[in-house]
N, C-alpha and C positions, 0 to 999 in steps of 0.2 A: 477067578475074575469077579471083581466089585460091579453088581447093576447098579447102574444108572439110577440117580435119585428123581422120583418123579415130580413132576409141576403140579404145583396145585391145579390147575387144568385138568388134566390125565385123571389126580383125584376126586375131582367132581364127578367127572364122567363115571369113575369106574363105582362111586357114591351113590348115583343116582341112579344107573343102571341096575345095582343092587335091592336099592329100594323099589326099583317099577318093578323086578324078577317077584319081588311079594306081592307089590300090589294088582298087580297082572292074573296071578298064578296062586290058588287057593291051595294047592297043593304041594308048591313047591318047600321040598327038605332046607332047613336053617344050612345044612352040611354043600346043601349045592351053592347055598348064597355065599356062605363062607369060602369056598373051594374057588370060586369066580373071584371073589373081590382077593384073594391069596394069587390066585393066577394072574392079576392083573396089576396089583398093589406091593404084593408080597406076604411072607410070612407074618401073624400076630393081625391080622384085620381082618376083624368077624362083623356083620352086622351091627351091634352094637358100637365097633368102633366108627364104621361108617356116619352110623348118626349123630356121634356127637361131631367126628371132622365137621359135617355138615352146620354144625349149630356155632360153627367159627370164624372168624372174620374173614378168613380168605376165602371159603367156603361161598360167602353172600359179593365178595368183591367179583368175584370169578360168576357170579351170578348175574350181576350186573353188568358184565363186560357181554355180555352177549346180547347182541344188538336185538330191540324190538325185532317180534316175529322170529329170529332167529332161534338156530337149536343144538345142542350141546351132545352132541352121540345120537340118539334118536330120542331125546326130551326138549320140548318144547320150552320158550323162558317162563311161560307163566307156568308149566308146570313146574318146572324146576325151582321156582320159588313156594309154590304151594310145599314142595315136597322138603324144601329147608324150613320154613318159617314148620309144620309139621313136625319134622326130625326135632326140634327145640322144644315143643311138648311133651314129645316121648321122653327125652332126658330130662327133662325135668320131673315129671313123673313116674319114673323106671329107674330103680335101684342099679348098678351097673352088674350087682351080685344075682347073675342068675338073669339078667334082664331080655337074653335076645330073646327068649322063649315071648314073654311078656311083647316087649316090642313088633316081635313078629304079629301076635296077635293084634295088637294096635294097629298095626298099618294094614292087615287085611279089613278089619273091622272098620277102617274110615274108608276102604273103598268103597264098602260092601252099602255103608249109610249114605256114601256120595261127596263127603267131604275130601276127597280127591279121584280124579278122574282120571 
């Protein structure tokens, strides 16, 4: 049986829920991030692929459709865009070869100075 292809919606949420799982959680394994956004997305999406979905048009449209004040899974809109316009540094910056390791540390390390909360 073929799943169901998901809404960019759905992939926002399961996008940005992976990125708070880091920024949240100093400890958390790349292997549970992966293992959550595979559970929820499917096979072939690791972190890494998370941030760049994020860094794409539908990504910010779907960002946008969410009414002031309102919230997308348990992410707020302004964080939600803190955490794309974000996600677009790290790719720019982070090789894809080898990067989640990299990326992980970038998003613990911007909590950690405050540049997301």
């Amino acid at each position: 049986m073929k799943r169901a292809r998901k809404t960019d919606r759905e992939k926002l949420e399961a996008c940005l829920e992976a990125a708070l799982m880091v920024i949240a959680d100093d400890d958390v394994a790349l292997k549970d991030v992966t293992a959550k956004l595979q559970t929820n997305l499917g096979l072939g999406w690791t972190l890494m692929a998370a941030l760049q979905w994020l860094t794409g048009k539908a990504a910010w449209r779907e960002v946008e459709a969410i009414r002031d004040g309102g919230n997308i899974g348990q992410c707020a809109k302004e964080l939600a865009q803190e955490v794309v316009r974000f996600a677009a540094d790290v790719c720019k910056d982070v090789g894809a070869s080898g990067g989640a390791e990299a990326a992980l540390q970038r998003l613990r390390h911007a909590r950690r100075g405050g540049s997301l909360h």
